[in-house]
N, C-alpha and C positions, 0 to 999 in steps of 0.2 A: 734397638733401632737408633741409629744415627740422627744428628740434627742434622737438616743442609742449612747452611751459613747466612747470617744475618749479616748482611752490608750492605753500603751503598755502590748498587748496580753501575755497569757503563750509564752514560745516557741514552735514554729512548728513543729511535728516528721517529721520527714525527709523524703518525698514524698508527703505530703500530703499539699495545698495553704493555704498561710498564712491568718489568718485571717481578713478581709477588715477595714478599719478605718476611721471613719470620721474625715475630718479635724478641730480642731477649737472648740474641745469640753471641756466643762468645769474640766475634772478629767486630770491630765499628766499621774495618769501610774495607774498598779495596785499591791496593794502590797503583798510581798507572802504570808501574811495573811489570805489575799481577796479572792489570787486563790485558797486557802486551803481552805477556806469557801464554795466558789462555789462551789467546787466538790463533794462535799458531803452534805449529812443530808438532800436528797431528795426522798421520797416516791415511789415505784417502780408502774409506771401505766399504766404495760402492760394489757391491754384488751382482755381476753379469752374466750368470751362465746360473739364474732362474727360471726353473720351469714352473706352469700352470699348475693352480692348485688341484686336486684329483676330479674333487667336482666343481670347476669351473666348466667345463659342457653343459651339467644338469643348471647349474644357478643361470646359464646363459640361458637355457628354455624356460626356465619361472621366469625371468625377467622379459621374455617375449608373448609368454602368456597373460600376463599383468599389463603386458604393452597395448595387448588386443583389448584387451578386455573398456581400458577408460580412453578412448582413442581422443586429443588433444588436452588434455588436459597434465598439469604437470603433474609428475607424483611424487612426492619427500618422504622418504624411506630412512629415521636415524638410527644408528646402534646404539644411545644413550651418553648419559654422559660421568664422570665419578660420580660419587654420591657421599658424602662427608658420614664419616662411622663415631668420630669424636676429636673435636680438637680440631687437629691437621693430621688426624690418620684418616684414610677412605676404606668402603666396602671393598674387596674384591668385584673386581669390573665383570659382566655379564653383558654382551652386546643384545641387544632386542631378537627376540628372533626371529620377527620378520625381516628385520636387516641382514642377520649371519644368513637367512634362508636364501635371499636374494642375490647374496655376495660369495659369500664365504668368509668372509673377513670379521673380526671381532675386536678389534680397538675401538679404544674411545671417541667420542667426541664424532666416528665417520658417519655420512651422511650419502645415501643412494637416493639422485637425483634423477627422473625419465622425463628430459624434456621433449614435448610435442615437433612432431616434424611438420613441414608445411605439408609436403606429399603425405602425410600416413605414417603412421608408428612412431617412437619416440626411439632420443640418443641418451642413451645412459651413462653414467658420469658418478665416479666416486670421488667423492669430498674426504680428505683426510688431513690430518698433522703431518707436515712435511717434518724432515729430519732436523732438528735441534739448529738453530742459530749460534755460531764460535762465534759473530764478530761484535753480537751486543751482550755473550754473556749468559746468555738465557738457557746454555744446555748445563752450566754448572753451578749457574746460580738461583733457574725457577725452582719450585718444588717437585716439578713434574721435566724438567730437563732430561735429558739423555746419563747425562752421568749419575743421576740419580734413581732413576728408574729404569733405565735399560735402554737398546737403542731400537729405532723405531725405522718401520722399511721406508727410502724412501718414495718418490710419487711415481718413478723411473722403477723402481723396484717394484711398487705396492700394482703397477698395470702389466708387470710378467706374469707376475704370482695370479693374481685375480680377473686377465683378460677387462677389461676395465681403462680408458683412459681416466687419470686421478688429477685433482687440481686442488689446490689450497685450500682447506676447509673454511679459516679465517674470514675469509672473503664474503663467505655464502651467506652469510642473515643478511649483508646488504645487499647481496643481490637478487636475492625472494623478497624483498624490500619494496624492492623497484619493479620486481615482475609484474608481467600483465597477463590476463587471461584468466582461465580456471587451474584452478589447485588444490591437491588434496594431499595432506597430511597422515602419517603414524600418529596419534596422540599419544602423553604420557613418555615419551623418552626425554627431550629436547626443548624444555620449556623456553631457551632462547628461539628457536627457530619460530615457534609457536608464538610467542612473541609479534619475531616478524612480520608472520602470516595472518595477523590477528584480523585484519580487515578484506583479506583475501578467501576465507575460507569457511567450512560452515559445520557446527559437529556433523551434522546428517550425510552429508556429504565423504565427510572423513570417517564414519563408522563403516560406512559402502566399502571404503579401501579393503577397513580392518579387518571386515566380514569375509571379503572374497580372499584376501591370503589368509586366514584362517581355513577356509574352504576348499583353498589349493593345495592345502596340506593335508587333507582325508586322504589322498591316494600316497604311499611312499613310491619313489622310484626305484632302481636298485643300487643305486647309491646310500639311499638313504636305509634301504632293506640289510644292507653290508653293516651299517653301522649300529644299526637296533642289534645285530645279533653281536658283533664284537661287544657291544654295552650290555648285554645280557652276560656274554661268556664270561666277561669281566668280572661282574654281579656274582656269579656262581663262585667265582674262587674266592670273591670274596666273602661268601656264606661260610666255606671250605674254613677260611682263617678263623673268624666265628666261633664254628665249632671247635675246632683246635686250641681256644684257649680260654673255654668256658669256664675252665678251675680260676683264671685269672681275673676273669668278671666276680666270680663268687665271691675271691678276696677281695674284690674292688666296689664297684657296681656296676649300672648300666653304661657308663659312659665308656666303659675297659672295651663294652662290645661295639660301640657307635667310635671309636677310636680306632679299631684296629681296623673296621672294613674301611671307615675313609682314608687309612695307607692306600688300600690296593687302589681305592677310588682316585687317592693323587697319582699313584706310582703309573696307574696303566690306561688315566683319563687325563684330564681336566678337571673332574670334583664329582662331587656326588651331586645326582637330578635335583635333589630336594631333602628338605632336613631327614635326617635316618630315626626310625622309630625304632627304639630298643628297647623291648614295651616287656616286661618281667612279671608275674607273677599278675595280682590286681591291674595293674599299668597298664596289663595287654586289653582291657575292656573300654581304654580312651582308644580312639582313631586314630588323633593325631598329636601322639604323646611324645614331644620331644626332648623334654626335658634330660629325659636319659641319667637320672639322677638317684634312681633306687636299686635295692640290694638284689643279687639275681641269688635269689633262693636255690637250692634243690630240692624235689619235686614237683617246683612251678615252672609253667609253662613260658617261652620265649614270645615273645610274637616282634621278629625282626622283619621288619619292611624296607628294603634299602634300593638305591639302581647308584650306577655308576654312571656318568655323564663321561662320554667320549670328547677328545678333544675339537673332536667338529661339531657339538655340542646335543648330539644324542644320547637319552637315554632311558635304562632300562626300569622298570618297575615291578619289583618281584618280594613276593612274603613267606613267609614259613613259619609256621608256629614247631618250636622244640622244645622237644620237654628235657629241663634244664640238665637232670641225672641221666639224661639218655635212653630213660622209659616212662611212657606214658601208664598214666595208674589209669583202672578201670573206666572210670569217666571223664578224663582228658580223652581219653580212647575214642569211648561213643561219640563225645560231642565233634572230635576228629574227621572223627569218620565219616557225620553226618556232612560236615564243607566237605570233606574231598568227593561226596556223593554228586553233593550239588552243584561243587565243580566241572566234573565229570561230563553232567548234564549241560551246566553252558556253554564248556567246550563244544561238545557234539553239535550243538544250535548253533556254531559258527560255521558259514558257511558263505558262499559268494550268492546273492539272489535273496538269502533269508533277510527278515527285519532287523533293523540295530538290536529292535528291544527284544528277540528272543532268547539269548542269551539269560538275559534277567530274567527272564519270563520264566526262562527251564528253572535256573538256581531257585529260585524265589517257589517256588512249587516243592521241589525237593525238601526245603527249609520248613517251611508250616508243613505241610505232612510230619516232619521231624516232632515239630513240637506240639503240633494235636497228638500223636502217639506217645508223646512223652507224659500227658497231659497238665502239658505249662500251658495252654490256650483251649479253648473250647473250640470245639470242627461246628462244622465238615470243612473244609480246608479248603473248599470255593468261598465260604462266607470269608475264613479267616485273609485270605487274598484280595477278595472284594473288598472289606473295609480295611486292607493294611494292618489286619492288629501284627504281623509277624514284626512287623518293621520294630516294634518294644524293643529286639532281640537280634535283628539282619542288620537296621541301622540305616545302611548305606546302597547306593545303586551297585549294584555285580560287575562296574567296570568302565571303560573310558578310555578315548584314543588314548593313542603314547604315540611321541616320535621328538621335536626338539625341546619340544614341555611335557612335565611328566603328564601333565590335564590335558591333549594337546587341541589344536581346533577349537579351543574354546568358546571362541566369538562365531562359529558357524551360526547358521538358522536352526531351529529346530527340526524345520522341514529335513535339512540337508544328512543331520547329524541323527539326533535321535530317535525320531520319525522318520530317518532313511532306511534304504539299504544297504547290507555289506557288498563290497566290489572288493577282486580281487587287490591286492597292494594295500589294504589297510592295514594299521597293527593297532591291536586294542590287549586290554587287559580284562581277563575274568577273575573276579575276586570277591567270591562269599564271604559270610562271616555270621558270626553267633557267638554274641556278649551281653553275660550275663552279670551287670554290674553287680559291684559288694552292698551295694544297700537297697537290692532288689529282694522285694519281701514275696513276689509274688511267686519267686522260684523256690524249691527246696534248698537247703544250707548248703550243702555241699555245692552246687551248680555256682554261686556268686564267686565272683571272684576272677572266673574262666572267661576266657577272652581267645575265639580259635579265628584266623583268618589265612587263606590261600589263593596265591594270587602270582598267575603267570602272565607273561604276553602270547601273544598270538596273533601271530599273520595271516590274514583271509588270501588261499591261497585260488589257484582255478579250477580244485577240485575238490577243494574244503577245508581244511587250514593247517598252519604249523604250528608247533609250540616251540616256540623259540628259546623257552627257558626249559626244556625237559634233559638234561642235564641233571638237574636237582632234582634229590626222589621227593615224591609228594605222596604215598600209602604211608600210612603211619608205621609199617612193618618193612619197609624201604628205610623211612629216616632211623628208626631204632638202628638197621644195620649198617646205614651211611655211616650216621654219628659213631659208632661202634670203631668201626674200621679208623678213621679220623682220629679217635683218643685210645685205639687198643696201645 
């Protein structure tokens, strides 16, 4: 990685922040030559024959639905801002995603403003980073300049692309400064703005926001429906690679498998949803094991959990337990068998009309029947329910929206969300499981160590549901012969 240059910048017009500098760089200054040079004898490359982003229609109707909903009052919608990783390196940037939901847009620093009209409904207005300044300097000499990190559309560009008038972003903490009236805030992206708004605003108020596009996001559209399943198809070939070079995890470890699907994740996304669990042997009985750092045995089981994140920032959530030699021994088998049973069952409980919690209700029944018949638990298998002993062993709820966060909705109401109903356009995930930690004395020796979980999306459809990820086999006599076919 390049240093950018340590000098003394043009000078600064008078308002506008000086330009940042790194300490310790090889050049002392620059000289008026230099900045005569920079400023000219560059290519004019403005882009005119851009069209609408694809969902610029749907992000038009969230943003009318959001209009309706707080009528006068302003609304400040940020995509967030860098986040320093070490030093002067930053995180890879991730716009909010109530901002990307609303816009489509995903740079830094933008800011979706709905001001109040006097008649009714509000004028919305995106706030961004104009295109780099040649005449003080600042596109090759900030750290964040255009020649340094790439060029950026400008405000004439960024209102074709996104249907959107756009205006200075710069401007805007002094101008929610000065506003008047009621306002309500995203919290947690834009600590400057928030700032601003410090005397304008109220949490209770700005959780109201949070809550309702949380809750506008329960239904997908078919926009958003197109993009769950390109992130699933995605997903899938990336299981496909997986398998394909399981001998190369064996020499390696876990991370040879958490490496090769975030290829397919950069090559045919934007990134992966969420860190990749490449969960091996023991490892498969954490949840949320990412370290990705141990040896992938044969005879031990896989438990890979990955999605691919679309570059319109969808995505997918999907698990598969593989047994690492490409057969499952007798009791990988049963306990296999026992999730994909009670998978089965939650799927079948998705429906349009039924309750969120059936799904769980079905899995969760299948499960403690499992293991009173096993006898790891004492029945009858309504007490074992009643007081949750199964959960020692399930762990986890059987599932959870999906759509631009793998958790998605998560600021919903209870009412809305878990206590609701399914409606057709939702996508959730069913994903049982049965882990029986290694220092679990209460199971027999053999059973520790095993760690099974499977877990599809699914789209509640208007006559019952899809599986969006059924591509990938999930009978254990399916993946023996997927995997089979893959390393024959």
């Amino acid at each position: 990685m390049t240093e950018e240059p340590t000098s003394e910048a043009p000078e600064t017009p008078e308002g506008e922040e000086p330009i940042k500098q790194r300490k310790n760089g090889l050049y002392p200054g620059v000289s008026d030559e230099l900045a005569a040079s920079m400023q000219s004898g560059w290519a004019d490359t403005e882009q005119h024959d851009l069209e609408p982003l694809a969902q610029a229609p749907h992000t038009a109707r969230r943003r009318a639905a959001l209009s309706a909903r707080f009528p006068g009052d302003r609304l400040v919608i940020p995509a967030g801002n860098l986040r320093t990783r070490s030093n002067d390196t930053d995180y890879s940037f991730r716009a909010s995603t109530e901002y990307a939901y609303l816009t489509g847009d995903q740079t830094e620093d933008g800011v979706l403003v709905l001001e109040p009209e006097a008649g009714g409904g509000h004028t919305a207005t995106l706030y961004l980073l104009p295109r780099s300044d040649r005449e003080n300097g600042e596109f090759w000499l900030d750290g964040q300049g255009e020649l340094w990190v790439g060029r950026r559309l400008s405000l004439t560009e960024a209102e074709k692309r996104l249907g959107l008038p756009a205006r200075d972003v710069r401007k805007l903490a002094d101008e929610l400064r000065d506003a008047t009236g009621p306002v309500r805030i995203v919290r947690g992206h834009d600590a400057g703005l928030e700032a601003a708004l410090t005397d304008k605003v109220t949490r209770e108020r700005d959780e109201e926001l949070r809550v309702f596009l949380s809750e506008q996001r329960l239904v997908k559209d078919e926009f958003e429906i197109g993009q769950l399943q390109a992130a699933v198809d995605s997903t899938a070939r990336g299981f496909e690679d997986v398998v394909k070079v399981l001998d190369k995890a064996r020499a390696t470890s876990e991370r040879y498998i958490e490496g090769t699907f975030f290829l397919r994740a950069r090559v045919e996304g934007n990134d992966v949803g969420y860190g990749t669990i490449a969960a091996a042997g023991p490892h498969a009985t954490t949840l949320h094991w990412v370290r990705n750092d141990g040896p992938v045995r044969s005879g031990d089981l896989l438990l890979l959990d990955a999605g691919v994140e679309t570059t319109t920032l969808y995505t997918a959530d999907v698990t598969r337990t593989l047994p690492v030699n490409g057969t499952y021994s007798p009791l990988q088998r049963k306990v296999y068998e026992a999730v994909y049973e009670a998978q089965e069952a939650g799927i079948a409980a998705v429906r349009p009309g039924a309750k969120y919690r059936d799904f769980h209700d079905a899995a969760q029944h299948v499960l403690a029947t499992k293991l009173v018949e096993w006898g790891l638990v004492e029945g009858p298998v309504e007490r074992v329910l009643e007081l949750g002993l199964q959960r020692r062993w399930t762990l986890h709820g059987t599932g959870h929206m999906l759509g631009m966060d793998v958790h998605d909705c998560a600021a919903a109401r209870t009412e809305t969300y878990v206590d609701g109903t399914l409606e057709p356009g939702m996508c959730l995930t069913v994903e049982p499981g049965l882990y029986f930690q290694p220092d679990d004395l209460t199971v027999p020796e053999e059973y520790r160590g095993i760690g099974v979980r499977i877990e599809d999306d699914i789209l509640v459809t208007e006559d019952g549901n899809r599986v969006l990820s059924a591509a990938l086999p999930r009978t254990a006599d399916d993946v023996e012969a997927w995997m089979a076919r893959l390393t024959g």
